[in-house]
KOLKE-270407 format. One record per residue: residue in three letters; x, y negated, z negated of N, C-alpha, C in turn. Coordinates in nm, 3 decimals. Example, Ala and Ser with C-alpha at 12.3 -4.5 7.8 and 13.67 -1.06 7.14 Angstrom:
- ALA | 1.319 | 0.569 | -0.780 | 1.230 | 0.450 | -0.780 | 1.320 | 0.330 | -0.780
- SER | 1.285 | 0.225 | -0.708 | 1.367 | 0.106 | -0.714 | 1.290 | -0.003 | -0.787
***
This chain:
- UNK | 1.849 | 7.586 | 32.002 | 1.840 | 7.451 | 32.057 | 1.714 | 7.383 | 32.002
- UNK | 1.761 | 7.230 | 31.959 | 1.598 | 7.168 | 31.936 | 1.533 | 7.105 | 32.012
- UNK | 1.442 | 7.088 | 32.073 | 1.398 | 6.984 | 32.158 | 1.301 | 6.884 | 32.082
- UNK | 1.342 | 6.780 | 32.107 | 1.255 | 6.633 | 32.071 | 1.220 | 6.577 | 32.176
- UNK | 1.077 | 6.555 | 32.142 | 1.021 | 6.484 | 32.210 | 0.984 | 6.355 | 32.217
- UNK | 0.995 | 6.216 | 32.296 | 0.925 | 6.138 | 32.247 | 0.828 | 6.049 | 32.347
- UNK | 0.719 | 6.029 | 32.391 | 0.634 | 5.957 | 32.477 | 0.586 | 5.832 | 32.444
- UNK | 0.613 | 5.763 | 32.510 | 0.611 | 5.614 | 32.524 | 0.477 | 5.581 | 32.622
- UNK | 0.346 | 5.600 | 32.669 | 0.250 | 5.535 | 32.760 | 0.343 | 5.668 | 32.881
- UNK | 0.388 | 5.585 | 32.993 | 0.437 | 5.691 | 33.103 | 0.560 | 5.753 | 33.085
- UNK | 0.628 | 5.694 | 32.998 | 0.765 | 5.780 | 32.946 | 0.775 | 5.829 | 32.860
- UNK | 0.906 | 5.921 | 32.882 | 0.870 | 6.036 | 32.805 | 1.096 | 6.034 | 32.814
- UNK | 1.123 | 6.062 | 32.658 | 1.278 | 6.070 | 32.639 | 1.259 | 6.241 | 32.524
- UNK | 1.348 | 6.266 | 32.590 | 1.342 | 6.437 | 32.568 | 1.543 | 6.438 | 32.504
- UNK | 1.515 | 6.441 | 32.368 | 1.646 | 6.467 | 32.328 | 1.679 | 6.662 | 32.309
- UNK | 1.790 | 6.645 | 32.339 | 1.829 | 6.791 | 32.298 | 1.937 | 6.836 | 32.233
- UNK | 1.958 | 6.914 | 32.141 | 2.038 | 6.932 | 32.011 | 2.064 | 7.065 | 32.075
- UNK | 2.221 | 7.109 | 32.075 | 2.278 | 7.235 | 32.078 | 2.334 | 7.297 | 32.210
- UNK | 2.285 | 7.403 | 32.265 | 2.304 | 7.456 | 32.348 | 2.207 | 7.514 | 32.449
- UNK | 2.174 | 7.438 | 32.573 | 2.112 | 7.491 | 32.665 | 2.119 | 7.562 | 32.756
- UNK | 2.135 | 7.718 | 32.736 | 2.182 | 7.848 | 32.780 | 2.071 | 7.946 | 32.851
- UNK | 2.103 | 8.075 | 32.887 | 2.000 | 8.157 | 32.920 | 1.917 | 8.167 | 32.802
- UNK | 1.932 | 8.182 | 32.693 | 1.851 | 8.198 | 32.589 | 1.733 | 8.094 | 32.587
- UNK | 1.801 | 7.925 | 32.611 | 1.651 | 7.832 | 32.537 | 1.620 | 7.742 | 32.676
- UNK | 1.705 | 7.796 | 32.755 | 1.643 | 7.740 | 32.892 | 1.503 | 7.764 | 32.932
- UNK | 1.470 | 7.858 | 32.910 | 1.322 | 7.868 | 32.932 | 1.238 | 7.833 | 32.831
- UNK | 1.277 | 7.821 | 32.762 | 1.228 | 7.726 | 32.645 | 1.159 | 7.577 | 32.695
- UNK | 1.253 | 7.514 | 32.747 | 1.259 | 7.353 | 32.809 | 1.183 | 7.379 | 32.916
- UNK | 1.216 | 7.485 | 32.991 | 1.148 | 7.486 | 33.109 | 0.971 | 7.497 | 33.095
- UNK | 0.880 | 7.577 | 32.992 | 0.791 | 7.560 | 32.904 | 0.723 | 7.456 | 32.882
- UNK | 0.832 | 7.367 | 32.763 | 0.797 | 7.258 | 32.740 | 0.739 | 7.147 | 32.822
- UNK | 0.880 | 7.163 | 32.993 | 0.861 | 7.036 | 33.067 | 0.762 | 7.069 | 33.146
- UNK | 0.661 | 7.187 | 33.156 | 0.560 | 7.209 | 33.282 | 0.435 | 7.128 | 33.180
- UNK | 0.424 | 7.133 | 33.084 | 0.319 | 7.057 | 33.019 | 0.327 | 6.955 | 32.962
- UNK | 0.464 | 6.921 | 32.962 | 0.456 | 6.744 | 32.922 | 0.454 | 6.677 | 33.068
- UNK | 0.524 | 6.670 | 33.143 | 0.523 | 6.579 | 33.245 | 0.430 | 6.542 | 33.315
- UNK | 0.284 | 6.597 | 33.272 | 0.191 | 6.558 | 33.404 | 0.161 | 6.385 | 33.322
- UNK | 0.157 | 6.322 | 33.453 | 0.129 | 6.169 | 33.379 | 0.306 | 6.097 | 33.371
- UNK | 0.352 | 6.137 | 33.349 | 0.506 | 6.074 | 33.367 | 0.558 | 6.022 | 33.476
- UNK | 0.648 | 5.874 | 33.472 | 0.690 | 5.840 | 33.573 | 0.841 | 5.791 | 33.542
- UNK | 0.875 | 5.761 | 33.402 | 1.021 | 5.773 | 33.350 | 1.064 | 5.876 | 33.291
- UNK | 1.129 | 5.967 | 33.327 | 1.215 | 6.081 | 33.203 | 1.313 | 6.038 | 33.185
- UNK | 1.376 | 6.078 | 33.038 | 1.479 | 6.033 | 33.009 | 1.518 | 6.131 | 32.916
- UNK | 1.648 | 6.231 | 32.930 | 1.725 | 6.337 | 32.831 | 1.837 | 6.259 | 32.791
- UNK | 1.826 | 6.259 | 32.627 | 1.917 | 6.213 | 32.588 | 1.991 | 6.327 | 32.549
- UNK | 2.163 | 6.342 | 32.556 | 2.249 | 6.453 | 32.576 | 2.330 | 6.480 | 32.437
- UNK | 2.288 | 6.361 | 32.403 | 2.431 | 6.304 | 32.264 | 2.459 | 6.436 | 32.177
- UNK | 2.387 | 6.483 | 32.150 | 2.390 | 6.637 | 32.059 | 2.367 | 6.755 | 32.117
- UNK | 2.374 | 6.735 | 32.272 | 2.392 | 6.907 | 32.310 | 2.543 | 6.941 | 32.323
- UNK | 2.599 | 7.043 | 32.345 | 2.717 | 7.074 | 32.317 | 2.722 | 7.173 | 32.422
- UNK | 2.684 | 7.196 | 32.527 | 2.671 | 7.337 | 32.631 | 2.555 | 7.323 | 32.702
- UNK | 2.557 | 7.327 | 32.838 | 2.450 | 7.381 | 32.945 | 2.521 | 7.477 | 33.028
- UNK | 2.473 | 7.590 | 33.067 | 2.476 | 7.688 | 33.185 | 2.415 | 7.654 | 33.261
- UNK | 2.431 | 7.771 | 33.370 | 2.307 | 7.736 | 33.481 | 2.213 | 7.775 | 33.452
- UNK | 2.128 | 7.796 | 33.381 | 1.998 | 7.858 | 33.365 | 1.954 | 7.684 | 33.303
- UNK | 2.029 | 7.611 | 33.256 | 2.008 | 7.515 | 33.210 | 2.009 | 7.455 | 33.318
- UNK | 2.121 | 7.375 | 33.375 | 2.111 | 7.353 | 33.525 | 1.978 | 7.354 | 33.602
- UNK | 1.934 | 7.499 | 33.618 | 1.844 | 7.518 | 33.706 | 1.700 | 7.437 | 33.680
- UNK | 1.687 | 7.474 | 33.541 | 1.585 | 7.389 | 33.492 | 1.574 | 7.243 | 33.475
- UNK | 1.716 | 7.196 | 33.466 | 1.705 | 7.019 | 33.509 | 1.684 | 7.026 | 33.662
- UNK | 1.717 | 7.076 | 33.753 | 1.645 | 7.101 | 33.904 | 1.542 | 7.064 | 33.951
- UNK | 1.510 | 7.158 | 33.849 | 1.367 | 7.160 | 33.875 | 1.279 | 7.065 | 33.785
- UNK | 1.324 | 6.998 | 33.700 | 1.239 | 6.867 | 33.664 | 1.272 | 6.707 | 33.722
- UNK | 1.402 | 6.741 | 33.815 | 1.453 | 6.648 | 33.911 | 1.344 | 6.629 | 34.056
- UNK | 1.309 | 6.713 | 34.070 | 1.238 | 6.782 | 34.224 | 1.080 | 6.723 | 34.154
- UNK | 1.010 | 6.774 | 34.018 | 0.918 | 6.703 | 33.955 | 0.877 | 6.527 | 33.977
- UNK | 0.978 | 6.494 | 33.928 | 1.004 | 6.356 | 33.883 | 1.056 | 6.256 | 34.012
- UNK | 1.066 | 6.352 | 34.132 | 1.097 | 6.307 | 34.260 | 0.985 | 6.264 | 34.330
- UNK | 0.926 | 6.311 | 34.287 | 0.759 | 6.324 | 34.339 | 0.657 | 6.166 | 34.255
- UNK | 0.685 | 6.224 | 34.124 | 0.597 | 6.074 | 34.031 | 0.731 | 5.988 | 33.944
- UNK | 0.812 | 5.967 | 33.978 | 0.880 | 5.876 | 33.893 | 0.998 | 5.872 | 33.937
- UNK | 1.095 | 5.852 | 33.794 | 1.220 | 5.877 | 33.815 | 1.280 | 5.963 | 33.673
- UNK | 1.412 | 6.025 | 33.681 | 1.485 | 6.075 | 33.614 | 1.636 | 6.038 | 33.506
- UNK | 1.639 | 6.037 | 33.373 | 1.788 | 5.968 | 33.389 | 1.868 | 6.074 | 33.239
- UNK | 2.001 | 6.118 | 33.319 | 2.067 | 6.194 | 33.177 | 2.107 | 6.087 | 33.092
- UNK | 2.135 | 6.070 | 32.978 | 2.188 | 5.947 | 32.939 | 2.307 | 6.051 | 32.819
- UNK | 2.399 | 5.978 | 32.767 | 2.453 | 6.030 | 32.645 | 2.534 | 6.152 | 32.672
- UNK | 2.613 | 6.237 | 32.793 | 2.642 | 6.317 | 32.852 | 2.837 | 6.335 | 32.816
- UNK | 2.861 | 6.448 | 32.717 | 2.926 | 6.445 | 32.683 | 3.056 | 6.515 | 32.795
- UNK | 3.219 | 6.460 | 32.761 | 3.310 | 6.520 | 32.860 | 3.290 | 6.666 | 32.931
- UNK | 3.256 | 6.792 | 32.844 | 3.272 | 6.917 | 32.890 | 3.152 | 6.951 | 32.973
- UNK | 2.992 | 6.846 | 32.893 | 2.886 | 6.871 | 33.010 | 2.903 | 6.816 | 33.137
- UNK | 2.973 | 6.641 | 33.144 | 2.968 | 6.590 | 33.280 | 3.092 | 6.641 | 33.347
- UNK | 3.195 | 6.704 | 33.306 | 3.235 | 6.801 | 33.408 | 3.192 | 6.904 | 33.454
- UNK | 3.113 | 6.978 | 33.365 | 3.013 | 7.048 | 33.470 | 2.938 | 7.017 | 33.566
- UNK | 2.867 | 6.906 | 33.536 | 2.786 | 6.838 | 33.647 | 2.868 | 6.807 | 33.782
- UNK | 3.013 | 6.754 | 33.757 | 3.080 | 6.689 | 33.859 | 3.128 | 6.830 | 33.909
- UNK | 3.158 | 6.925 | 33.867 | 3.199 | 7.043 | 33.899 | 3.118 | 7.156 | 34.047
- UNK | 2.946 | 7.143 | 33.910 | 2.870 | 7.149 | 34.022 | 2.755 | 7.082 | 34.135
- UNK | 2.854 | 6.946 | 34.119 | 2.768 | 6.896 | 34.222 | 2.664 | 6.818 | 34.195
- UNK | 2.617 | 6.855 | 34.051 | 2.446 | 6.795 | 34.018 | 2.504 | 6.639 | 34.000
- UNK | 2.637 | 6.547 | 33.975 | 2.625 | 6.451 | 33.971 | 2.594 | 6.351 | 34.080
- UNK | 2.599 | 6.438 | 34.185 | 2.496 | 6.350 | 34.308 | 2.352 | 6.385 | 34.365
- UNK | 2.309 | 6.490 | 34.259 | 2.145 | 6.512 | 34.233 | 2.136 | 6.441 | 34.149
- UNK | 2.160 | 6.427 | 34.008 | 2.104 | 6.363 | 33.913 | 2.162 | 6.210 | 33.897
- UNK | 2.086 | 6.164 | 33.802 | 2.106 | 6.032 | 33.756 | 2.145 | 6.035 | 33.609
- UNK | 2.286 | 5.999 | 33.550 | 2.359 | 6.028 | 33.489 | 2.430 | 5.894 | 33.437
- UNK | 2.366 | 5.835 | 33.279 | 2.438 | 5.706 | 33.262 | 2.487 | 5.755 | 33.112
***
């Protein structure tokens, strides 16, 4: 999986390429404990991931619960097989999903 980053002043758009699995979930999870301090927009763009599990899942959770606190959150670009997962499990009335 690749992660891109990009920060704008308080925002911050986090693209992701591939597959966010047990393998690179903790990867992101990494990434997002040291970018977000100072953030008050996130924004994952989805357009090129192709797969989330729950280990992936868990870790958008938990940068939802983050960003609950100083900002806000938004999936954008969320392809058929991911946003049926979401609607599947539920996260489409945790998250913010355009």
């Amino acid at each position: 999986m690749t992660i891109n980053k990009t920060a704008n002043g308080k925002e911050l758009v986090i693209a992701l390429e591939g597959r966010l699995d047990t393998t690179t979930a903790p990867q992101l999870d990494e990434e997002l404990k040291t970018a977000l301090n100072g953030i008050e927009d996130l924004k994952f763009d989805f357009s090129k991931l192709e797969y989330i599990s729950s280990a992936g899942l868990r870790v958008l959770l938990s940068a939802q619960k983050v960003m609950n606190k100083q900002g806000s959150m938004v999936i954008k670009n969320v392809n058929e097989e991911i946003h049926e997962i979401f609607e599947v499990t539920g996260f489409v009335d945790i998250l913010t999903i355009e």
